[in-house]
C-alpha positions in Angstrom: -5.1 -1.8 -26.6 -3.1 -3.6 -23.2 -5.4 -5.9 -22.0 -5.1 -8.7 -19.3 -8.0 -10.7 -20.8 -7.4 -14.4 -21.9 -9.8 -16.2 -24.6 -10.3 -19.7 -25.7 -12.0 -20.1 -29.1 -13.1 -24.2 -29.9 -14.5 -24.8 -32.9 -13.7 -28.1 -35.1 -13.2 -25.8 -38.1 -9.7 -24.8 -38.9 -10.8 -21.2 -40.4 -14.0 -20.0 -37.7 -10.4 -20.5 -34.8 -8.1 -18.8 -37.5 -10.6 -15.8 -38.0 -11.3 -15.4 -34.4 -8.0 -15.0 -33.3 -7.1 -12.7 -36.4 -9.7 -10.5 -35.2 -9.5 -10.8 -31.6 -5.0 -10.8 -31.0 -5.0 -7.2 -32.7 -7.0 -5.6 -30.4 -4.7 -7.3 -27.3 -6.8 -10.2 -26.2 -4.9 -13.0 -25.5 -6.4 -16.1 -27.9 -6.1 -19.6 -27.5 -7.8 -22.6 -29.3 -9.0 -26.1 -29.0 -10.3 -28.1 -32.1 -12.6 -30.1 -30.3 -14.8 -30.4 -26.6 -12.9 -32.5 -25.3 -9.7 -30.4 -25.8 -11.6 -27.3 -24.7 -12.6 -28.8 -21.7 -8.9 -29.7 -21.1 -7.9 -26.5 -21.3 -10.5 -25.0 -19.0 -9.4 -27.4 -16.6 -5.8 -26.0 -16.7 -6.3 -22.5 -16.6 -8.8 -19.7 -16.0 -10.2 -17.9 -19.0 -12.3 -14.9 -19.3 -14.3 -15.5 -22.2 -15.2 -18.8 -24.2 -16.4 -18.7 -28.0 -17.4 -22.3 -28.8 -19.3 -24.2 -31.7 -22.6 -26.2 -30.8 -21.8 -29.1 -33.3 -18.3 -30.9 -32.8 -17.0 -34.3 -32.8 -16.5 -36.1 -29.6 -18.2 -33.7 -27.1 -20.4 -30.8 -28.7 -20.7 -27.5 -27.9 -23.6 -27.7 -25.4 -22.3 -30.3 -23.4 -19.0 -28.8 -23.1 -20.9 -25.5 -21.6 -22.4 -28.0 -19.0 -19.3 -28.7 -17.8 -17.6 -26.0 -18.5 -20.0 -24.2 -15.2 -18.4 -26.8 -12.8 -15.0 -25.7 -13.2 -15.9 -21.8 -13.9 -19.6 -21.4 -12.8 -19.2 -17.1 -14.2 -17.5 -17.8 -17.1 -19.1 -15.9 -19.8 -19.6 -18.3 -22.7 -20.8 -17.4 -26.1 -22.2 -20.4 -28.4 -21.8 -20.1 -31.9 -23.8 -22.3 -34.3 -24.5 -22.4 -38.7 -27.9 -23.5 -37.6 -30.6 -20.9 -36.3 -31.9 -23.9 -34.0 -34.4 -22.3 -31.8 -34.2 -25.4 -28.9 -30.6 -25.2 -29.5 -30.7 -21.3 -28.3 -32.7 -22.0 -25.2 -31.0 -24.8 -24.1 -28.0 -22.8 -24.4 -29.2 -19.7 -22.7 -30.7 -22.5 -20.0 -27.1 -23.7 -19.5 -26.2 -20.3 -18.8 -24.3 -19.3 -22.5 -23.8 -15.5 -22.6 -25.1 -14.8 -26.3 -25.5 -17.3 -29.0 -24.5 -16.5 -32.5 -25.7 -17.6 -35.8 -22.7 -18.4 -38.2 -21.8 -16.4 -40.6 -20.1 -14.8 -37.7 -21.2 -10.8 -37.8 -17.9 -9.2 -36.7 -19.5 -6.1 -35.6 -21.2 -8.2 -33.1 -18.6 -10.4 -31.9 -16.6 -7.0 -31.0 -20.2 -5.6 -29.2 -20.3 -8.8 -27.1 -16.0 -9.3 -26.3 -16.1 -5.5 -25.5 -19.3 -5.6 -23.4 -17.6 -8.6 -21.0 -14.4 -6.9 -21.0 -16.2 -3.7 -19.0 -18.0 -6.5 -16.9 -15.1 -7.8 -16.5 -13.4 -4.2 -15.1 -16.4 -3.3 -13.2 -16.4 -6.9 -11.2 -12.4 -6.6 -10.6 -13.0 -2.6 -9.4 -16.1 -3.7 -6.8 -13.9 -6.6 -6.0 -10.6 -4.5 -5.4 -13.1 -1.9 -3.6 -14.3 -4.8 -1.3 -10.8 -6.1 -0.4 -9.8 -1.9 0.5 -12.7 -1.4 2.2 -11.9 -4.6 4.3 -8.2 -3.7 4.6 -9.4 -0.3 6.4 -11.3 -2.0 8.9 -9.2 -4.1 10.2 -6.5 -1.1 10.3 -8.4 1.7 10.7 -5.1 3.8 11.9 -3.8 3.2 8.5 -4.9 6.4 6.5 -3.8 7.7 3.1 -5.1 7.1 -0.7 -1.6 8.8 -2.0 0.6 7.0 -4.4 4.0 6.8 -2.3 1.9 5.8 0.9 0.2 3.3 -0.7 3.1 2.1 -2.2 4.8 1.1 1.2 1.7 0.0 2.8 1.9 -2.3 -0.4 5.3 -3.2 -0.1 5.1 -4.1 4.1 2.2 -6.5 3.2 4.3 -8.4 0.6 7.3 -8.5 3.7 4.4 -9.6 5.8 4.6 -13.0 4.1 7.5 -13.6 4.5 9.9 -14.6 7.7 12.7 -11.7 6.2 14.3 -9.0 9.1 12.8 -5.3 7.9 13.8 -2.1 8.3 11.8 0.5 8.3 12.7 4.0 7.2 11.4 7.7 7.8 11.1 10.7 9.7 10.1 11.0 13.0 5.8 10.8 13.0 5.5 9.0 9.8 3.7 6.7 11.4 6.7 3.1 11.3 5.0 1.9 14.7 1.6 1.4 12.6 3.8 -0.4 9.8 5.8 -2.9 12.2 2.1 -4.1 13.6 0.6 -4.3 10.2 3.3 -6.6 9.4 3.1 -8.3 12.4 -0.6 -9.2 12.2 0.0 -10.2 8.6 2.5 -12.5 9.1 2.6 -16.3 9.7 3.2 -15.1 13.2 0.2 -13.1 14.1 -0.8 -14.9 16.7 2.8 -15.3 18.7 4.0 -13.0 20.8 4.6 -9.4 19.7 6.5 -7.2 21.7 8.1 -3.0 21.1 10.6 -1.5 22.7 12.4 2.3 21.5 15.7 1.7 21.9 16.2 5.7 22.7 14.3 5.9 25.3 15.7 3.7 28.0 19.4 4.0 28.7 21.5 1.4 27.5 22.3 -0.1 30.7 18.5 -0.7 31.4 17.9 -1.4 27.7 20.5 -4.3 27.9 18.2 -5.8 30.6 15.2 -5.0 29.2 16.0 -6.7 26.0 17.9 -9.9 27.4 16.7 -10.4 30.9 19.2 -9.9 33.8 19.9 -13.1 36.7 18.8 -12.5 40.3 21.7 -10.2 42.0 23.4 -9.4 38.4 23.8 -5.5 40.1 22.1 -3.7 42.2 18.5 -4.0 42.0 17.8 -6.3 40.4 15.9 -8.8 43.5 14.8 -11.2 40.7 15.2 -12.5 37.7 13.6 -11.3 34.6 13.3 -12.8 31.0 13.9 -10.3 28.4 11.8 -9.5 24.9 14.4 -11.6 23.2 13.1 -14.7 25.8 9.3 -13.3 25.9 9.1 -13.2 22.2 10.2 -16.8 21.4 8.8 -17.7 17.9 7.0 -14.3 17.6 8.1 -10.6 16.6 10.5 -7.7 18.5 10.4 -4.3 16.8 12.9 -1.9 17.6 12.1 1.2 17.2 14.8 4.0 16.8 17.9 1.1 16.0 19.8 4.1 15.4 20.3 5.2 18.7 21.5 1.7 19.9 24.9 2.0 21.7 28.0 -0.3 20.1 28.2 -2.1 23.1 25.0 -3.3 22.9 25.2 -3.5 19.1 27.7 -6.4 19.4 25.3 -8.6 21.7 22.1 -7.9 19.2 23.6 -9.0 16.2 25.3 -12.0 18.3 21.7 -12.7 19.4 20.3 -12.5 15.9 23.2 -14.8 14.3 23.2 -17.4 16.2 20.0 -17.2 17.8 20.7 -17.6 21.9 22.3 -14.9 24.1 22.7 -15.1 27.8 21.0 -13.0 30.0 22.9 -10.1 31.6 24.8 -11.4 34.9 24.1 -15.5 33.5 25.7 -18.0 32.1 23.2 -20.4 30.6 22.7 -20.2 26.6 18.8 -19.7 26.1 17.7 -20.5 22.4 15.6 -18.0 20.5 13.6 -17.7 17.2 12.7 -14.1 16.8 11.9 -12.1 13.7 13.3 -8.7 13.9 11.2 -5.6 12.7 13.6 -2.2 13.6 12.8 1.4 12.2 14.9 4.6 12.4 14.9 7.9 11.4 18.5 7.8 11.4 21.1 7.9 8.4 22.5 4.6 9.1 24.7 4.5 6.0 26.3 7.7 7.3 26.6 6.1 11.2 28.6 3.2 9.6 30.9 6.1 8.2 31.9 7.6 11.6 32.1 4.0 13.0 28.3 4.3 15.2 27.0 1.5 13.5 28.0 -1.5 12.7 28.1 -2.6 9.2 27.5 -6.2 9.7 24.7 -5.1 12.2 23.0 -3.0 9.1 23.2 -6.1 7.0 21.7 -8.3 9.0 18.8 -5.8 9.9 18.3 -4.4 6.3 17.6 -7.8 4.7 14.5 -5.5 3.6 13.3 -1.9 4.1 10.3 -0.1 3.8 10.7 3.9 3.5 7.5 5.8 4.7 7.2 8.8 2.7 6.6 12.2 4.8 3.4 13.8 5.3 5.2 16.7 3.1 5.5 13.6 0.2 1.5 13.3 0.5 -0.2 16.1 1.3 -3.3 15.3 -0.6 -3.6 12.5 2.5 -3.9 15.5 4.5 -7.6 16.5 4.4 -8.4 13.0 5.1 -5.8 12.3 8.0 -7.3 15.4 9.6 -10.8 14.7 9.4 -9.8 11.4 10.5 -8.0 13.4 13.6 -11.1 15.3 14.6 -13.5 13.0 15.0 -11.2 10.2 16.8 -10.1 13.4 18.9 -13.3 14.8 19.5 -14.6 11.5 21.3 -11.6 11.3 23.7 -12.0 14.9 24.8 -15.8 15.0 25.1 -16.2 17.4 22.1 -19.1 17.2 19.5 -17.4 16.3 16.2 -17.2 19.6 14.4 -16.8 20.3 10.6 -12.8 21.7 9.5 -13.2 25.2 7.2 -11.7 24.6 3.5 -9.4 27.4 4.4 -8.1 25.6 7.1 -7.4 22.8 5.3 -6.1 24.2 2.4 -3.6 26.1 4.4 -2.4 23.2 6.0 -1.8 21.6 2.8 1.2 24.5 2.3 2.3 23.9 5.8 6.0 21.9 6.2 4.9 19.5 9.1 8.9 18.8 10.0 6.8 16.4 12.6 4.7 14.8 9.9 1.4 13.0 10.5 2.6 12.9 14.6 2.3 17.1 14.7 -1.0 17.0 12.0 -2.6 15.0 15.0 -1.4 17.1 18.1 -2.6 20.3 16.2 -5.8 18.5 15.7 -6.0 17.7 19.4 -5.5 21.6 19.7 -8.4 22.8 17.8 -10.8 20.5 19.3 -10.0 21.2 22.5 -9.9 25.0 22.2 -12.8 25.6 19.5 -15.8 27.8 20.3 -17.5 28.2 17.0 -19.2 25.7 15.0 -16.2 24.7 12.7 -12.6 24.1 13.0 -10.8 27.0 11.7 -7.1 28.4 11.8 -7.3 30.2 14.8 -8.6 26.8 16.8 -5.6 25.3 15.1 -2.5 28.0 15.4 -4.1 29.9 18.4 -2.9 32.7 16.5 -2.1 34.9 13.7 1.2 34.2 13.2 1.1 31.7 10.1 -1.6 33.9 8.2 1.0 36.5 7.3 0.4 37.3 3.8 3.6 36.5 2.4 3.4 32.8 3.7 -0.4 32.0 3.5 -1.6 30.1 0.4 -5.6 29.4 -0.6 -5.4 26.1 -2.8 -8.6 25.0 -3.4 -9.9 21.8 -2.3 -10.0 19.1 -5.4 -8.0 20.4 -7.4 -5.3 17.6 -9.4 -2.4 17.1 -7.5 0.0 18.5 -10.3 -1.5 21.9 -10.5 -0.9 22.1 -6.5 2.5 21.0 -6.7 2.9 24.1 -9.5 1.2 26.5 -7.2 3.1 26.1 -4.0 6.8 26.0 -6.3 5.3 29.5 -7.8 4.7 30.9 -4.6 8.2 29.5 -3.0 10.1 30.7 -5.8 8.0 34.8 -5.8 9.7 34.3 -1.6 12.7 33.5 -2.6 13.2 35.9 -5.1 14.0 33.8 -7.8 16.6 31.6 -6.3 16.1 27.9 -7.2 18.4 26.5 -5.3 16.9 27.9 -2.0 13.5 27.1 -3.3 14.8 23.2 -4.2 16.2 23.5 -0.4 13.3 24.2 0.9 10.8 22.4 -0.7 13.2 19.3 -0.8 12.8 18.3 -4.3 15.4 18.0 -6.9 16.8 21.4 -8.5 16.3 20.0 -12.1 12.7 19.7 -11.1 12.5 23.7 -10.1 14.1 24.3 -13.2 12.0 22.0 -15.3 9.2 23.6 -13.5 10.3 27.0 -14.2 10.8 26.1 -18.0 7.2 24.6 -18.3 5.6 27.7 -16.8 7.7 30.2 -19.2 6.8 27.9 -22.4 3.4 27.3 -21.2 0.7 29.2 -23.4 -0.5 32.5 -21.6 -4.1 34.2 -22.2 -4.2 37.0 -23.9 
C-alpha cells in the first residue's frame, strides 16, 4: 500500500513505539515516535500528522494533557489514547477532550488496523469533498473554462502554477483551442490581477498600424496621426500584454519587441524620449515557431525570450470526451443570447460529434452550436439542426458510440472503423487520426490477440 498518511506514536515504553511501527511501516504509513508528552507535543508543533497513538500515563506530561494541547495546534486531529488500565473516568475524559478511540493495553492488533484504516477513508473522503470544493470554486470563477479530460486539465494545471510566477509564457495550439481563455486565467491568477491587462492579435492589424498600436506614435509621426497616443507597452505599465498570434509578427517589428522586452523602455514611433516599462508578456500561436526560426521568420533570440515557459492546449480531437459537456455548455449559453428556450441535444447527436475531426476545435463546436439553436424546430437538438443536412450521415462515415462508455474502448472503436475506410492502410489511418503509427499497429495487434467469442 502507497499511502501519504503520517503517524506519531508516544508512548514512554520502548516496545508499545517498536510494535506500533512494526505493524504500522509495512502497510506504508509513515511512523514516527516520541518517548514522552513533552516530546510529542514538540513534534506536533513541527509538523502536521494525520493520526496520533499516545499512552495515558507518561512521565513529564501524560497522555491526557498532551491531547489538551495537542487540539490547539490541530483541533481535527484524530487521536487515539491507549492505556494498561481500563479506567472508566480516564475514558470519558478522553473522549471529552475529543480522543478518537481509547484502547485498553494489551494492544488488540485487529483493532488498531480497524481504527488506522477507518481514519485513513475519513481521511480520503475529507481531502475528495475538499478537492470537490476547491473545483467547484475554480468553475465559478471561470465558468468559460470547460473540460474534466486529462490533457486539458493538465494545462489548466500547468497555467495556474505559471500564474504564480512573474515568468514570460507561451502558449501553444491550434486555432480555437481556446489560448485567449488561458492568457486571462493567468492573468487573474497572478500577483498582477489587479494591474492593467491588455490583448492585442498581432495578425490582425497590419504591421504599420500594429507598430503604433503597441508603442504609441508622437503627434504628426505620419499622416494621421493628429495626436499622440500611448501604446499597450505604455498602458500596461506593471500589468500584463498578451499577444495573440506572435507568429504572424513581421521582423521588423520583431527587433523593436524583443528590444522593448530586454531592456524594458522603447520609444514611441516618430519620438525620441525613452519611456520605462515593466510588462509581463503572455504571447500564443498556432504557429511552428521552431520551423519559422529555420527559414529565418522568427527570430531565435525573440523565441527565447518569449518561451521562458509554454503551455500546449491540447485539441478538441485530444479530448473528445470534453465534448458532450462543452456542447451542452454551448446550448444553453447560446440559447439565452438568441432568445431560444434551452433545448435537450439527442445522444445520436452527440455521439456523432464525438467522431467528428473539428480542424477548428472548440471555436467550430460552438458556432455549430449557435447553428442548431438558432435553426431548430423540434423539441431537441438533433443532427440535422446541427449539419442542416445529410451530408455527414453517409454510412460509411457515421459512427453510434454510446454515451459513457470508457474512454479506451472509444478510442478502439473509431481506429476500427478508420482502418475498415482505409482499407487496411495504417499509415493513412495514423495520418488521419494523428496518432503515432506504432499505436495503430499496437492497436491492430491487441485486437488480433484479443480473445474472440465463440
Amino acid at each position: 500500500m502507497n499511502i501519504n498518511f503520517d503517524i506519531l506514536v508516544i508512548d514512554d515504553e520502548k516496545n508499545i513505539r517498536g510494535l506500533l511501527v512494526d505493524l504500522l511501516e509495512p502497510e506504508g504509513f509513515n511512523v514516527d515516535t516520541a518517548e514522552d508528552g513533552v516530546a510529542g507535543l514538540q513534534k506536533l508543533q513541527e509538523k502536521q500528522y494525520d493520526l496520533v497513538l499516545v499512552d495515558v500515563m507518561m512521565p513529564r506530561k501524560d497522555g491526557l494533557q498532551l491531547l489538551s494541547e495537542a487540539m490547539v495546534f490541530q483541533p481535527n486531529l484524530p487521536v487515539i489514547m491507549m492505556s494498561a488500565l481500563n479506567d472508566v473516568n480516564n475514558i470519558i475524559t478522553a473522549i471529552k477532550k475529543g480522543a478518537f478511540h481509547f484502547l485498553t493495553k494489551p494492544i488488540d492488533i485487529d483493532l488498531v488496523y480497524s481504527l488506522v484504516n477507518k481514519i485513513v477513508d475519513q481521511k480520503k473522503m475529507n481531502d475528495e469533498n475538499r478537492h470537490l470544493k476547491e473545483k467547484l470554486s475554480f468553475y465559478e470563477s471561470y465558468p468559460n473554462i470547460i473540460g474534466n479530460s486529462k490533457p486539458f486539465l493538465d494545462a489548466v494545471q500547468r497555467a495556474l502554477q505559471i500564474a504564480r510566477t512573474e515568468a514570460f509564457c507561451l502558449i501553444l495550439g491550434e486555432s480555437g483551442t481556446g489560448k485567449e481563455l488561458i492568457a486571462e486565467l493567468i492573468q487573474k491568477e497572478s500577483s498582477r490581477k489587479d494591474a492593467p491587462f491588455f490583448k492585442i492579435n498581432c495578425a490582425a492589424i497590419p504591421s504599420n498600424l500594429l507598430e503604433s498600436e503597441l508603442f504609441g506614435h508622437e503627434k504628426g509621426s505620419f499622416t494621421g496621426a493628429i495626436q499622440m497616443k500611448k501604446g499597450l507597452f505604455e498602458l500596461s505599465n506593471l500589468g500584463t500584454l498578451f499577444l495573440d498570434e506572435i507568429g504572424d509578427l513581421e521582423l521588423p517589428l520583431q527587433a523593436k519587441l524583443l528590444r522593448a522586452i530586454e531592456l524594458g523602455e522603447f520609444t514611441r514611433v516618430g519620438g525620441q524620449k525613452v519611456i520605462k516599462t515593466n510588462v509581463r508578456i503572455i504571447s500564443a500561436t498556432h504557429r511552428d515557431l521552431p520551423e519559422k526560426i529555420k527559414d529565418k521568420s522568427f527570430r531565435e533570440d525573440l523565441y527565447y525570450r518569449l518561451n521562458v515557459v509554454n503551455i500546449y492546449l491540447p485539441t478538441l480531437r485530444e479530448r473528445i470526451e470534453d465534448i458532450p459537456i462543452l456542447a451542452k455548455h454551448f446550448i444553453k449559453e447560446l440559447s439565452v443570447k438568441n432568445f431560444k428556450p434551452e433545448k435537450p441535444i439527442t445522444n445520436e447527436a452527440l455521439s456523432y460529434l464525438m467522431t467528428y475531426p473539428f480542424k477548428g476545435n472548440v471555436r467550430e463546436l460552438k458556432n455549430l452550436m449557435e447553428r442548431a439553436v438558432v435553426l431548430s424546430n423540434n423539441d431537441t437538438i438533433d443532427l440535422g439542426d446541427i449539419f442542416g443536412d445529410n451530408t455527414f450521415r453517409q454510412e460509411k462515415h457515421y459512427l453510434q458510440i454510446p454515451i459513457g462508455i470508457p474512454m479506451q474502448d472509444i478510442e478502439n472503436i473509431v481506429i476500427k472503423k478508420v482502418l475498415e475506410l482505409n482499407n487496411g492502410d495504417k499509415k493513412k489511418t495514423a495520418d488521419m487520426l494523428q496518432v503515432s503509427l506504432r499505436k495503430i499497429f499496437y492497436k491492430v495487434k491487441e485486437e488480433k490477440d484479443s480473445p474472440k467469442d465463440h
